[in-house]
C-alpha positions in Angstrom: 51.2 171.7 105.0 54.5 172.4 107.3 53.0 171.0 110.2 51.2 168.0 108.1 55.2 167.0 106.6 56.8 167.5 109.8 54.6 165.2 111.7 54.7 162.1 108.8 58.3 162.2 109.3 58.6 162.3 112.9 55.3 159.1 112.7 56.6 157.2 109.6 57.6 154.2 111.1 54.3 154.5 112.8 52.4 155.0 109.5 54.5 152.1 108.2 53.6 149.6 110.3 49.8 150.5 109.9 49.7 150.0 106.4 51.7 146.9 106.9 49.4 145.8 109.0 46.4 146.6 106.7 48.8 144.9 103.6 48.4 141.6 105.8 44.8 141.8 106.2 44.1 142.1 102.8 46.5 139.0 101.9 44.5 136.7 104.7 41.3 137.7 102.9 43.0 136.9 99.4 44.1 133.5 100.7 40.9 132.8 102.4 38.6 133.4 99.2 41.6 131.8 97.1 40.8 128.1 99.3 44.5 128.0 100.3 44.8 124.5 101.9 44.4 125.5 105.9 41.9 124.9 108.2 40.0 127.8 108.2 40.8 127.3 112.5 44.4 127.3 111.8 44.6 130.3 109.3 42.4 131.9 111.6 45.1 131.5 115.0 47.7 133.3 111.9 45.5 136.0 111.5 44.6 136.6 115.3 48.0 136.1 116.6 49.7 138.7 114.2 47.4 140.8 113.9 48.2 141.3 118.4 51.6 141.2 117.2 51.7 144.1 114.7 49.3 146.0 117.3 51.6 145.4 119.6 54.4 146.4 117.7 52.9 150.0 116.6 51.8 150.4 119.6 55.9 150.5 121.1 56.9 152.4 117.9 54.1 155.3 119.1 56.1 155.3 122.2 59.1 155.2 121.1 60.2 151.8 122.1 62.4 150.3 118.8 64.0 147.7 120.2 60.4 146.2 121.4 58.9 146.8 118.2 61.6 144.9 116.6 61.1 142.2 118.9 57.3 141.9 117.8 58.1 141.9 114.4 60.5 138.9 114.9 57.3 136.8 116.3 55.3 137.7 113.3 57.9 135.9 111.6 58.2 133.1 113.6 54.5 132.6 113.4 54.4 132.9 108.9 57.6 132.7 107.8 56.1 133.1 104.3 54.7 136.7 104.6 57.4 139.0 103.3 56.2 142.0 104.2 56.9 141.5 107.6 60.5 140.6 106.8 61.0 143.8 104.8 59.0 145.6 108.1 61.6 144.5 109.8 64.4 145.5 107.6 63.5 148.7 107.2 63.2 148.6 111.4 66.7 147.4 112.0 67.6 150.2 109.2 66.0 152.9 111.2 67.3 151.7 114.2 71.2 151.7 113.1 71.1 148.1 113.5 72.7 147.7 109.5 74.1 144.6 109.3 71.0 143.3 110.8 69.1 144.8 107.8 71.1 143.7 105.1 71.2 140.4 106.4 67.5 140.0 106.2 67.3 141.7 102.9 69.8 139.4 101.5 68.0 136.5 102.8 65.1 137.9 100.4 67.6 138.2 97.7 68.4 134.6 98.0 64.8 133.1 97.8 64.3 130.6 94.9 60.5 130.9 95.2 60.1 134.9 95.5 58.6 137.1 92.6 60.6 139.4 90.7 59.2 142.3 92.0 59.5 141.2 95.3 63.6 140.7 94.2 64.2 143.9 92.8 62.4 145.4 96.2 64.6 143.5 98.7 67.4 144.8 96.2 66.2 148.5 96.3 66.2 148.0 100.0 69.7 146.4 100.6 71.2 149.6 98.4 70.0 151.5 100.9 70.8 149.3 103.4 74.7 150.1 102.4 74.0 153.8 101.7 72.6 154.6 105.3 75.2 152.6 106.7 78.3 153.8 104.8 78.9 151.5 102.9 79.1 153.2 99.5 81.1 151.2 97.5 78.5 148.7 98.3 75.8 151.1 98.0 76.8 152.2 94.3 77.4 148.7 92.9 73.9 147.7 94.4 72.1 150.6 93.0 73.3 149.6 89.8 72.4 146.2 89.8 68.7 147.3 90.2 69.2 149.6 87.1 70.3 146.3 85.3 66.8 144.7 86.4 64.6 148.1 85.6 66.1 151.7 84.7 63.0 153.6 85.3 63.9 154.0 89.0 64.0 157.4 89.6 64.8 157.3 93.0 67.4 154.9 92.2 69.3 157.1 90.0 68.9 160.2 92.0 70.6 158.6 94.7 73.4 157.7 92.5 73.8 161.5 91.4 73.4 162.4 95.2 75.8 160.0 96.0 78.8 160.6 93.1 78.0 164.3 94.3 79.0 164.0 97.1 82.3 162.1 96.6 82.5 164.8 94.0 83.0 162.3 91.1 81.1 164.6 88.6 81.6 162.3 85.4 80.2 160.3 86.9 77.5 162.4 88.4 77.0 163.8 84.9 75.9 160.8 83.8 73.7 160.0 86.2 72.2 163.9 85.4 71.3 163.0 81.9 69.8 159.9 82.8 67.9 161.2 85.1 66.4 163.9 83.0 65.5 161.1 80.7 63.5 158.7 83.2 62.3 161.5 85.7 60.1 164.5 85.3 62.2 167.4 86.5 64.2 169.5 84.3 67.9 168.7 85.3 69.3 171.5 83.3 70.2 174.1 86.0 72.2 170.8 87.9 74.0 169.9 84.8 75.6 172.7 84.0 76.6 173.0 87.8 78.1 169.6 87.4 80.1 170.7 84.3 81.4 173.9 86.2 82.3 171.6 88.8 84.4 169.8 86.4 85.6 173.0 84.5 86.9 174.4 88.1 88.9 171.3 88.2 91.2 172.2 85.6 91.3 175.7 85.8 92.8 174.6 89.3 94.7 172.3 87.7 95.8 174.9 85.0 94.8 172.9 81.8 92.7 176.0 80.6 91.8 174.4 77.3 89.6 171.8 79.2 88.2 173.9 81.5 87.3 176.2 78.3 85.2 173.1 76.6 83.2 171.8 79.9 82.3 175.8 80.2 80.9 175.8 76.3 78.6 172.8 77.7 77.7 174.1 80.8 76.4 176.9 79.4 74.9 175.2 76.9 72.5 173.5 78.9 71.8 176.4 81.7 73.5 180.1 82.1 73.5 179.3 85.8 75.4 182.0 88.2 78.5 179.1 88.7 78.8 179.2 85.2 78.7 182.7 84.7 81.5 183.4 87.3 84.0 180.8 85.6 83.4 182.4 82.4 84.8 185.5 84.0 87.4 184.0 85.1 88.1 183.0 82.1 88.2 186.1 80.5 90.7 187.3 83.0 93.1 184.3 81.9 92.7 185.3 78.1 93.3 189.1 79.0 89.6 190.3 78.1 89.1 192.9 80.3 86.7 194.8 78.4 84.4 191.4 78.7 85.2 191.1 82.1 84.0 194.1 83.3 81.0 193.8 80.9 80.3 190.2 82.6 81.1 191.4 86.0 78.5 194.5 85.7 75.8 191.8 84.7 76.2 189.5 87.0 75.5 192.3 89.8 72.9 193.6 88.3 71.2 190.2 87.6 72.4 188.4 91.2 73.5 191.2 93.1 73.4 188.8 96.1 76.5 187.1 94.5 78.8 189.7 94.9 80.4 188.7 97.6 80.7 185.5 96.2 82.1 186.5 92.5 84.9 187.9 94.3 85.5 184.7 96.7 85.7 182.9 93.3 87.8 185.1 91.9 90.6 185.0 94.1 90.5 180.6 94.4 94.0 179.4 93.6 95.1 178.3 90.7 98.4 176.1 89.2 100.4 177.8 85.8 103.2 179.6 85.4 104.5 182.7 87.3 104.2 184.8 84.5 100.8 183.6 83.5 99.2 184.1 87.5 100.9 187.6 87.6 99.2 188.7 84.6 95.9 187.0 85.8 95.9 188.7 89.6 96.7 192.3 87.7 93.8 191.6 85.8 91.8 190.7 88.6 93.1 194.0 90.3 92.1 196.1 87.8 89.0 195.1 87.8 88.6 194.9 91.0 89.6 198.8 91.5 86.5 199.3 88.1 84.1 197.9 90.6 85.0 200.0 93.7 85.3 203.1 91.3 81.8 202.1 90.0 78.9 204.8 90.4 75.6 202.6 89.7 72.6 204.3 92.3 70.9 200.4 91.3 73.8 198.2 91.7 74.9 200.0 95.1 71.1 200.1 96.7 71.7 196.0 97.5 73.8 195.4 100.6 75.6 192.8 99.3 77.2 195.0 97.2 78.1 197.4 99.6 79.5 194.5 101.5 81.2 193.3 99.4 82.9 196.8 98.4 83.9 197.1 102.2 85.7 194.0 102.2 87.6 194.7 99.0 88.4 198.1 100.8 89.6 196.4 103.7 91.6 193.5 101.8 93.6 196.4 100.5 93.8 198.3 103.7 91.7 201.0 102.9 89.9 201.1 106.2 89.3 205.3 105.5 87.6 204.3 102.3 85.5 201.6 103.3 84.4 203.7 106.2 83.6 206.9 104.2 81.5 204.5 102.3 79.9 202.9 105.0 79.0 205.8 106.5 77.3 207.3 103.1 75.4 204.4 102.7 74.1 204.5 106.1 72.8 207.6 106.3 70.8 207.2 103.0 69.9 203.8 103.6 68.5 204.4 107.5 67.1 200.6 107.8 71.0 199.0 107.5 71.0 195.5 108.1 73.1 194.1 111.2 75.6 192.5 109.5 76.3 195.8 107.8 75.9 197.6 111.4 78.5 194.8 112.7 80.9 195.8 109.7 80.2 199.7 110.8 81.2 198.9 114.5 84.8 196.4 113.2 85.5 199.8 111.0 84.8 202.3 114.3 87.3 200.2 116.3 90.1 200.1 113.6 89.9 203.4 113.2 90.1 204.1 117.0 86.5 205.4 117.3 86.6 203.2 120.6 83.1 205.4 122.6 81.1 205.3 119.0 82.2 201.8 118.8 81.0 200.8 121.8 77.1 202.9 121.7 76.7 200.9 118.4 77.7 197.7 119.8 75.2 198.2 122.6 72.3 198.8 120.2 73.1 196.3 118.2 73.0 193.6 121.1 69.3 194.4 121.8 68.4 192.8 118.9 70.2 190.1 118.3 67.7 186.9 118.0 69.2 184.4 115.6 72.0 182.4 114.8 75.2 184.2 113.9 76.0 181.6 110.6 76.4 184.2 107.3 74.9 181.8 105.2 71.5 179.2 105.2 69.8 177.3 102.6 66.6 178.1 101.7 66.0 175.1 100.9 66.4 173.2 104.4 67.7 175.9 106.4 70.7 175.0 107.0 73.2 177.1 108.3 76.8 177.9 107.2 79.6 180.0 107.7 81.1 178.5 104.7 80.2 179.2 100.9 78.3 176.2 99.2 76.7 176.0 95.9 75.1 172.7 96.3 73.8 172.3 99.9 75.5 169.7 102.3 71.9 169.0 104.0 69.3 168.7 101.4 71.6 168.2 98.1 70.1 171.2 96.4 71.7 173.5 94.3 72.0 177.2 94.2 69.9 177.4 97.3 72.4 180.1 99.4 71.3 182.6 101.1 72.7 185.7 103.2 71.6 185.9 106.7 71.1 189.6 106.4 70.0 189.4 110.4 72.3 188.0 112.9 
């Protein structure tokens, strides 16, 4: 099924020219059995020369050859300049080829028509939106989308490009709207991204310090999902109303639930934040008591995951506790005999700080044999992409909550 996906999108235009092709057969025979008023010669010399043309033209796109596939295109219309499926072929060719402007002035042109169908309208429209989204233009893009959800709201690609698009610019009201009205017209459940997009939001002001804000678009998020985001504002909400006792109970579920996270709870934790001096101090002693209830914990579950450990050893070595975070290290090594690398390459950074040069370097030397893969942290399950950064929503595919370790280097 891989392969099947991977070769349709490296032969789409291919495929699209095809059916295109077969689209214009079918209208011939329409016209022909309809009587349209042409010599049956004359409709006949249409037919012959364009279906050569379109030939022609996938024939160039097999091999590559854009720019001469274009050109064939642009005879079929010379030859019918009624037949609009070659004009949006040749859209969509310009589009693919980078050539934007050259796409949106065709699609315009359809736009413009006084005699063209609805349908046909509200296509050419769809296709100029994305004419400006693949080109840049978003402010274009966005208004055009929303023309087209003026003409017809159940577009479901429509509005799911909105939402990818105020995603990305991070405009999340307006990405929240897009959400719900998505999981009105669309079959998915958009629950889980929801309450993402109201954590987003809730972030906002905790970084912003209005707490009571960031309080209320928690309450919804979690209303619509408990997703891990969610979960790890909540805590550090706790920390800002001086609940430890929930903090330390929502810390302990969170690692036993996503024990993966742990290295990112802690990442959260520590994000920046505007209030006053006193309010921050009592906030990070907070954080650093719980931070020394975690390292003290004794849970044989929670400490079997290496992401725990990890993220223990990092905590260790934040505070300078090399000793510590070695000792540990070491312990978990010993019982744990298949360590993964990136543990191995935290062993070998711990042997060199504490001097342990000659152990050091045997390690390092095993460990080279078997490096095979990229060194990013982080990749998307999703898409595969790869990241030394932390992302909740994936830059590639638009996912959310797709992260994963790379346990391997």
């Amino acid at each position: 099924m891989e392969l099947y996906f991977h070769w349709l999108q490296n032969n789409l235009l291919t495929v699209a020219s095809v059916v295109i092709t077969l689209v214009l057969i079918y209208h011939y025979l329409i016209e022909r059995e309809a009587g349209v008023k042409l010599s049956k010669r004359y409709r006949n010399s249409i037919y012959e020369a364009q279906s050569k043309i379109f030939l022609n033209a996938t024939q160039y796109l097999i091999s590559g050859e854009k720019d001469l596939a274009i050109r064939e295109f642009l005879n079929a219309v010379d030859i019918n300049r009624e037949t609009l499926d070659t004009y949006f072929a040749l859209g969509n060719l310009f589009r693919s080829n980078g050539e934007y402007e050259k796409a949106i002035s065709i699609h315009r042109s359809l736009i413009a028509r006084e005699s063209i169908s609805e349908m046909a309208r509200l296509q050419a429209l769809k296709e100029l939106a994305i004419d400006f989204d693949k080109g840049g233009f978003i402010d274009k893009a966005i208004e055009t989308y929303r023309e087209v959800l003026k003409i017809n709201r159940d577009q479901v690609e429509v509005v799911l490009a909105l939402c990818r698009i105020y995603e990305d610019i991070e405009d999340w009201d307006q990405a929240f709207k897009y959400r719900l009205m998505l999981s009105k017209i669309g079959h998915d459940d958009q629950s889980e991204t929801i309450s993402h997009i109201l954590v987003q939001k809730g972030k906002g002001y905790f970084a912003e310090g209005n707490f009571a804000m960031c309080d209320e678009e928690l309450d919804n998020a979690l209303k619509y999902a408990p997703s891990v985001s969610a979960s790890i504002l909540n805590l550090r909400m706790q920390l800002i109303k001086g609940n430890l006792d929930s903090a330390k109970s929502l810390l302990v579920d969170l690692l036993k639930e996503y024990p993966f996270y742990a290295t990112f709870i802690h990442h959260s934790l520590n994000e920046n934040f505007k209030a006053e001096e006193k309010e921050k101090y009592a906030y990070y002693s907070r954080l650093t008591m719980l931070r020394n209830y975690f390292l003290g914990m004794d849970d044989k579950e929670m400490d079997s995951s290496p992401a725990v450990i990890l993220s223990k050893i990092k905590l260790f070595k934040d505070d300078n506790k090399i000793q510590e975070a070695y000792n540990l290290l070491t312990s978990w090594m010993e019982t744990n005999k298949g360590s993964t690398e990136v543990l191995k390459i935290e062993y070998i950074k711990l042997l060199i700080e504490l001097g342990k040069s000659e152990e050091a370097l045997k390690h390092t030397g095993e460990l080279l044999e078997n490096i095979n893969q990229s060194l990013a942290r982080f990749y998307c399950h999703q898409c595969g992409y790869n990241s030394d950064q932390i992302f909740w929503r994936c830059p590639q595919c638009h996912e959310w909550e797709t992260i994963q370790f790379r346990w391997k280097v």
